[in-house]
N, C-alpha and C positions, 0 to 999 in steps of 0.2 A: 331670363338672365338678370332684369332689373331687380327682382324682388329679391334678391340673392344678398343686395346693397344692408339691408337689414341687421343680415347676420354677422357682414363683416363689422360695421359699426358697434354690436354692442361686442363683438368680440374683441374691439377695441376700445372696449370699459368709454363709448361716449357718454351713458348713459352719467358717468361723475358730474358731465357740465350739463345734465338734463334740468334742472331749476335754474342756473344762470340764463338757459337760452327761453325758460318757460318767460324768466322774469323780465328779457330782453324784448320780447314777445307781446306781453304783455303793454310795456311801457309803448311802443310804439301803435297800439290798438288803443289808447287810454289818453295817449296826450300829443298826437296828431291828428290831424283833421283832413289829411294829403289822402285819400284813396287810396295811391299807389303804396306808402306809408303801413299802412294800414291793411292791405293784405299781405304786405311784407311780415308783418306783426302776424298777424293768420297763419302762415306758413311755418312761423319760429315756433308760435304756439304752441299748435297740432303736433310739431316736429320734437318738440321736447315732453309734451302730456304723452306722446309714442313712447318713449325709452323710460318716461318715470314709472305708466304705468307697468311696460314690461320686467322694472327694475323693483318694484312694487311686490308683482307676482312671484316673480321669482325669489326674491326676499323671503318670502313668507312659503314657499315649497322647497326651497333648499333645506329645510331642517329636514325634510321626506330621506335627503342623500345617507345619512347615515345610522336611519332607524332600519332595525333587523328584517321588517317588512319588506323594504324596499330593496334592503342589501338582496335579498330573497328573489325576486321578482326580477330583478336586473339579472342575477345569476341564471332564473331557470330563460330570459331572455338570451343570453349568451349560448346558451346549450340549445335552443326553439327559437332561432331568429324569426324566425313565420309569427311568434308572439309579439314580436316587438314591431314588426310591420303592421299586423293587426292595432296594436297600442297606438301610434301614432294615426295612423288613418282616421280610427275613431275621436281621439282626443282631440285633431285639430277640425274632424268634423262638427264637433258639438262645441268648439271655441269658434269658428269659423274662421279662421285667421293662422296661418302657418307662419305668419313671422312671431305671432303671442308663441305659439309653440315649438317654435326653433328658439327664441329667445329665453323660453324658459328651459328646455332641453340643455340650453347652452352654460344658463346658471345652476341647474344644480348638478352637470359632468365636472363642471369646473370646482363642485363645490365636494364631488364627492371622495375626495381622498384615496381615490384606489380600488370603489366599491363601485365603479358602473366603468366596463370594459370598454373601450371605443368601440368594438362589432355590433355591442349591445344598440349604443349611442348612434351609429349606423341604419342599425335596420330600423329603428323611431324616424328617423329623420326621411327614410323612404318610404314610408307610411306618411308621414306629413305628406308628402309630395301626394299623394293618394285620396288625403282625406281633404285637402283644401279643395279639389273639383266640387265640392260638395255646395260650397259658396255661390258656382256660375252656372251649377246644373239650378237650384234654386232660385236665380237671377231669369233664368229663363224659361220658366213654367209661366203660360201665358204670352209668352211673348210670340216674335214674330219668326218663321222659316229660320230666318237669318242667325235668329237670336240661340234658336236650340240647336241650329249645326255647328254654330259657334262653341255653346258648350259642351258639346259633344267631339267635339275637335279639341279643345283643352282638356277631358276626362280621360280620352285617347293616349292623347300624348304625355298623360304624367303618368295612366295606368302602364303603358307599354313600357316607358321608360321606367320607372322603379321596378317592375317585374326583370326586363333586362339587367338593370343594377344588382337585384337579388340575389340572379343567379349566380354573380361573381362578386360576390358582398365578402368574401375572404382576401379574395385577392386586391381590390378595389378597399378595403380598409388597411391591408398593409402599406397599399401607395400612398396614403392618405397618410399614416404613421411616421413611414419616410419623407414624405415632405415635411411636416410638424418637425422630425426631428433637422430635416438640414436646412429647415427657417428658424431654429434654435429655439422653438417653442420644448414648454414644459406638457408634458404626456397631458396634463388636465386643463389644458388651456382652452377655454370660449371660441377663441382662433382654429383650432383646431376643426370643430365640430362648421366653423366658416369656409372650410377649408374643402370639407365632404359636401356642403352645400352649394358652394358653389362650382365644385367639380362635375358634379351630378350635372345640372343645369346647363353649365356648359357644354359637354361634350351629346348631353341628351339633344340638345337644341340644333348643335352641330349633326348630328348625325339625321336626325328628324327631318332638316330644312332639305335634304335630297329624297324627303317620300311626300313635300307640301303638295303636289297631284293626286299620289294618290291616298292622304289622308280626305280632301278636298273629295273624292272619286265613295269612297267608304261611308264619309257621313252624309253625302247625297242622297247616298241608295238607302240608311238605313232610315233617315229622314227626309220622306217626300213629299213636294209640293214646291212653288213657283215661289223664286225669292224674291 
């Protein structure tokens, strides 16, 4: 649920005050000498270097939104959602980072004029959910019992959950549509795509939290040995 905070913020264009808060950041790591000060400064830092460079990236792949390629590619997405699931999974597998990928997802739907349908923008963003387990399964090679049921528990629970989403990815992006429309957003707004995201999330997590036994029960058995 928390990682969800991401997308609401750049969909609420913070990314504009992203060098006021680097350079607030900044000053407080540079001309303090207070510890506490000074990881205050740490935190602005990291917090605003997040949104420049997602703001960066995206910068530079919104021009993708309305070259004939991409118009292409979104379309045969629209028609093969199963493609655009696949696209996201892998994408933010090999960025490792689902909010880099939601964020830019975010920039160039907002950026595409009409040429990337939200169903499209849907099934990527459920593929993200997909391809970020990729992060905690590689976190925990080597590591300890705990550490791989742990991943394995979060692979779980994003795979089931987007596959569940998938199958009602029509109806599940009208609702999505309708609420953008009676929160007065415009069809291509960054918000919008905050909107599927954190919907997802939610009701995934809700629903999830009455099987924590027996998810708990599944990666015991398929990972064994003494924790």
């Amino acid at each position: 649920i928390g990682t969800t905070v991401t997308s609401v913020l750049i969909g609420l264009k913070i990314k504009d005050y992203a060098l006021p808060i680097i350079a607030a950041g900044s000053f407080l790591i540079f001309f303090f000498q207070n510890k506490k000060y000074k990881n205050i400064g740490g935190v602005l830092l990291g917090f605003g270097l997040l949104f420049f460079g997602l703001d960066v990236m995206g910068s530079k792949l919104k021009v993708l939104a309305n070259t004939v390629e991409f118009v292409k590619m979104i379309e045969s997405v629209a028609d093969a959602p199963i493609i655009g699931l696949a696209l996201g999974a892998v994408s933010t597998a090999l960025i490792q980072s689902s909010s880099a990928t939601i964020g830019i997802l975010q920039t160039i739907y907002s950026e595409a004029e009409g040429n990337f349908p939200l169903i499209s923008a849907v099934a990527i963003l459920f593929g993200n959910n997909i391809g970020t387990t990729v992060t905690a399964v590689l976190a925990s090679i080597g590591g300890s019992v705990a550490a791989k049921r742990t991943a394995l528990a979060h692979v779980l629970f994003n795979v089931i959950g987007s596959v569940f989403f998938f199958i009602f990815l029509i109806p599940y992006t009208n609702l999505i549509s309708k609420i953008a429309t009676l929160s007065g957003l415009e069809q291509y707004d960054a918000l919008v795509i905050s909107y599927a995201h954190v919907g997802f999330n939610l009701i995934n997590t809700f629903v999830m939290f009455f099987f924590i036994k027996q998810l708990v029960w599944v990666v015991t058995v398929l990972i064994k040995g003494d924790d």
